[in-house]
N, C-alpha and C positions, 0 to 999 in steps of 0.2 A: 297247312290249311287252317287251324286252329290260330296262328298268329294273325293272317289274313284275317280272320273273323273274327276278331280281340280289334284290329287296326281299323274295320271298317264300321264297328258298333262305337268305337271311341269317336272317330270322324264325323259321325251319324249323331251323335249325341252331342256336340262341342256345333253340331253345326243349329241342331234343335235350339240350346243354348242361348245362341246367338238372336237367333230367331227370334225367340222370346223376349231377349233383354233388350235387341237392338230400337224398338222404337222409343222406347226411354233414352235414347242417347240423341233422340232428334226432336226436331217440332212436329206435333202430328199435320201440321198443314202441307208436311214435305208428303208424304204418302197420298194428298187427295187432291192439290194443284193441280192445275194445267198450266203448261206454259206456249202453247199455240193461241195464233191470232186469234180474240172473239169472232172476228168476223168469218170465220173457217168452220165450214156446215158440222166439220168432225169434230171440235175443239172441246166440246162438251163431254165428249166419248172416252176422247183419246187419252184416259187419264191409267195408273197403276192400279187402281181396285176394280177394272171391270176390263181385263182382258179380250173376253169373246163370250157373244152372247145370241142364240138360235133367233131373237128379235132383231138381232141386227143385220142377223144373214139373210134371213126370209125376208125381210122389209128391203135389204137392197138388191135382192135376186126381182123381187117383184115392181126395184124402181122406184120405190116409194121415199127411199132415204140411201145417202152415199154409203158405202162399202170400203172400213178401210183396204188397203194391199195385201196387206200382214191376213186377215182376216180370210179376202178372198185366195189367198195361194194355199192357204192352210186347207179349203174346203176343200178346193179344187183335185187337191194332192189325194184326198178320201176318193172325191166323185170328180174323175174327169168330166171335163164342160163346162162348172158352174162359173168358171172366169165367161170363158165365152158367151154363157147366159147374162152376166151382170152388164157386159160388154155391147150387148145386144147382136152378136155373131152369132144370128142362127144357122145360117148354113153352115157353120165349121162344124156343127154338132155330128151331122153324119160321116162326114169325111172320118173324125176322131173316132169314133164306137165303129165304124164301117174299116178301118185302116187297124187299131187294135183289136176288134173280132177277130179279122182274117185273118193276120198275122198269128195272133194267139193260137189260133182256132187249126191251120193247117200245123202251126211248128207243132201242138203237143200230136197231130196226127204223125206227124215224118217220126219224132220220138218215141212213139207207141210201136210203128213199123217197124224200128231201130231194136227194139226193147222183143219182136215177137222173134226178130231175124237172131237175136243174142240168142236166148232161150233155144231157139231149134238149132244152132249148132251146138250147141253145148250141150243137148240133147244127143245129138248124132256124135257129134267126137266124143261122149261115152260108150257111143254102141261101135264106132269104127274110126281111130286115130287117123286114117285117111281118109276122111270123110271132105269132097270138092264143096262141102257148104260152104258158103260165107256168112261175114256180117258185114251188112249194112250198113256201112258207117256215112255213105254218104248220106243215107237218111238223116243220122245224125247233125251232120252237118248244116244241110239242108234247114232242118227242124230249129236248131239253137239260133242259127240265122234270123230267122222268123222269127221267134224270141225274143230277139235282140231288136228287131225290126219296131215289135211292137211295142218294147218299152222306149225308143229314140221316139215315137209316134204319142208317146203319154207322155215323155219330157219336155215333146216340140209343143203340146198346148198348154203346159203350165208358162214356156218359156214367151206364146201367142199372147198368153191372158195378160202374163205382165206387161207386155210391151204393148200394147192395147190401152190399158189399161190410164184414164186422164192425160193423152197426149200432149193437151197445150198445158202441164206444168213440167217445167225443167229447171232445174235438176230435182225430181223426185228422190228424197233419200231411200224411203221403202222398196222402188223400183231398182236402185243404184245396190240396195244388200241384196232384194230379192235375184236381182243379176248374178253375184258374185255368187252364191247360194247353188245355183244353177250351175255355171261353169265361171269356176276362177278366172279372176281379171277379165271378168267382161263388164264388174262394177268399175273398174279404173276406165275401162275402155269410155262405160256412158260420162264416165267427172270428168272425160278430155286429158286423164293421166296415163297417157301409154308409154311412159315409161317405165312405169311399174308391173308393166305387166310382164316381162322378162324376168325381174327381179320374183315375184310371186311364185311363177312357172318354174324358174329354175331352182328355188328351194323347196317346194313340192314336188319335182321331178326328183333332182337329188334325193330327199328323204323314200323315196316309192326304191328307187333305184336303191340305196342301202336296209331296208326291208325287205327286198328282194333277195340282195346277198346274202343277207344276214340269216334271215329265215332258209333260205338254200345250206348254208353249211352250218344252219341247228339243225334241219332232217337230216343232212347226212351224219354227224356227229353221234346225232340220238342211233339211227339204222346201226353205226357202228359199236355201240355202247351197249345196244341190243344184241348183237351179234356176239358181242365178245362174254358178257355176262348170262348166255342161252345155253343151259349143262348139256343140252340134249345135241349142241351142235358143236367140234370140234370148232375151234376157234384158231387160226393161223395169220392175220394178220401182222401190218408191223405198227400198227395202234395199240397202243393196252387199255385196258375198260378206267384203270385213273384217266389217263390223260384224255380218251374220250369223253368219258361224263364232266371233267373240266371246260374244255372246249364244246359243249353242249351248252351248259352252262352259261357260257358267254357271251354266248351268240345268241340266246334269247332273251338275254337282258340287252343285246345291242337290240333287235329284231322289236323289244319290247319300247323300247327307247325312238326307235325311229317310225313307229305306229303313233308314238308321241308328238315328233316334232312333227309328221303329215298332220296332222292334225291340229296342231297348234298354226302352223301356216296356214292354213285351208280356214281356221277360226280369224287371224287374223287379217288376211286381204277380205273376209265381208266385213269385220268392223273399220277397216280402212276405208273402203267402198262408204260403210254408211256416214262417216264422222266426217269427210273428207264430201259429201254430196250435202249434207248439213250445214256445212261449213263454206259451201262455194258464193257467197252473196256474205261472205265478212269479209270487208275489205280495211286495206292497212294505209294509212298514208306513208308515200315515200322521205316525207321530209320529218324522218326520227330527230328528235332533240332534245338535250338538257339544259333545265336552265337552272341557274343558281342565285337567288337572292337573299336579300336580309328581311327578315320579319316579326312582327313581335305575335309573341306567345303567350295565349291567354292562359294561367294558371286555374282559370274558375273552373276551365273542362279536364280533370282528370279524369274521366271516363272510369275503367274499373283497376286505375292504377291506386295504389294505398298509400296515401301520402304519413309519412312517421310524424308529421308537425303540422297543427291547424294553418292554413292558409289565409294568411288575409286577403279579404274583400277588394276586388281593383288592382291584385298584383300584377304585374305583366313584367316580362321575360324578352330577352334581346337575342335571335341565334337570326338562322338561315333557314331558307326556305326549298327543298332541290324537288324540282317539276320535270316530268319526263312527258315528249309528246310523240304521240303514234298512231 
């Protein structure tokens, strides 16, 4: 634990560092640019020193001024509706608080039924080992259901707001990460790339699937490593506590590792989703070419090369000239 907190105060500090020194290494007009059309209501806004701001929210909840995507899904995520308010869906508003109440509202009751039903046989199988109590478990089920119901019901309006959300522009990049954000490869889906949507899915399945294993035989490993090093409990396996605590080991740096790369996929199909929805109106001409000719070279522009010998005034230079078109 001590080296972990040695590595992550060093990281923490190297990154402060950076912090600090890195706008010395740039022009300060890179941090306060825009580079969107002037003629774009948002252009003014959408810049790195003003992220999100309670005037921007309120002023587009109220209509008054546009609302970026980024902005509105962020609220939204806090206070289900406010897409649907910025949207002007008012009627979706009850459907959302009326579908997430109930659902909420009955699942923690069936879980509560679940939780009295536990409690009173456990009760009774103290007082009589044949006790025809049961539990409940279909409550249980029941209950998490609802649960379940209600959070796919808080996903399905953030997923509304987006997709709502300035219809006549396409390809909205915001919309196309916001997508992917939501459920992978359904940014590739809006850029009209479905072919990648296999590719993304099957390396996030894969990594879930080897997290799965991995994490399955580090529980069992550790249970065994447990068992074999407990003085209070004979131990007779055909494991010994080295080769378990080895094989524990292992398997949670694999387990750790494939936590990694889900995630590292899951990071990367949204920034494919946005770069690739940014990117769909750059177009390339088919007719790539090089061309190669002779030209003369004006010595007067050495730009910030150091010439070792004063130049005379009017010298010029005889090479080649190589042009590339695309």
């Amino acid at each position: 634990m001590g080296n972990k907190a040695k590595y992550i105060l060093i990281f923490l500090t190297c990154l402060l560092a950076f912090g600090i020194t890195s706008r010395a290494q740039f022009r300060e007009e890179a941090f306060t640019q825009t580079y969107n059309d002037q003629s774009d209501s948002t252009a003014t806004s959408d810049t790195s020193d003003k992220m999100f701001t309670f005037k921007e929210l309120f002023g587009g909840l109220a209509h008054k001024n546009d609302l970026r995507i980024g902005t509105m899904f962020a609220s939204s995520m806090i206070i289900p509706g406010l897409s649907q308010v910025y949207n002007r869906d008012w009627w979706k508003l009850p459907v959302i608080y009326g579908g997430i109440g109930t659902c909420a509202g009955l699942g923690g009751y069936y879980l509560h039924q679940y939780n009295l039903s536990k409690k009173a046989y456990e009760a009774a199988y103290a007082q009589d080992p044949s006790t025809t109590l049961r539990i409940d478990t279909r409550a249980k089920q029941t209950g998490t259901w609802l649960l379940v119901g209600a959070g796919l019901i808080y996903w399905g309006s953030l997923m509304d707001g987006v997709a709502c959300y300035k219809k006549d522009v396409h390809p909205h990049p915001g919309r196309a990460t916001v997508y992917s954000i939501l459920l992978p490869g359904l940014g590739q889906a809006y850029n009209g790339e479905y072919w990648k949507i296999p590719i993304y899915w099957g390396c996030i399945a894969g990594s879930i699937h080897f997290l799965y294993t991995n994490n399955t035989n580090y529980q069992r490993f550790k249970r065994i490593h447990n068992e074999a090093t407990n003085p209070d409990v004979p131990y007779t396996g055909p494991i010994s506590a080295e080769t378990a605590v080895w094989y524990r080991d292992v398997y949670r740096r694999y387990r750790d590792y494939s936590i990694v790369a889900t995630a590292l996929f899951y990071l990367l199909q949204v920034i494919d989703a946005n770069v690739f929805a940014y990117m769909h109106d750059f177009e390339v001409s088919d007719e790539i070419s090089m061309k190669l000719e002779p030209a003369v070279l004006s010595t007067d522009n050495i730009y910030a090369l150091n010439s070792p010998q004063p130049v005379m005034p009017g010298a010029n230079g005889i090479g080649l000239k190589l042009g590339f078109r695309f």
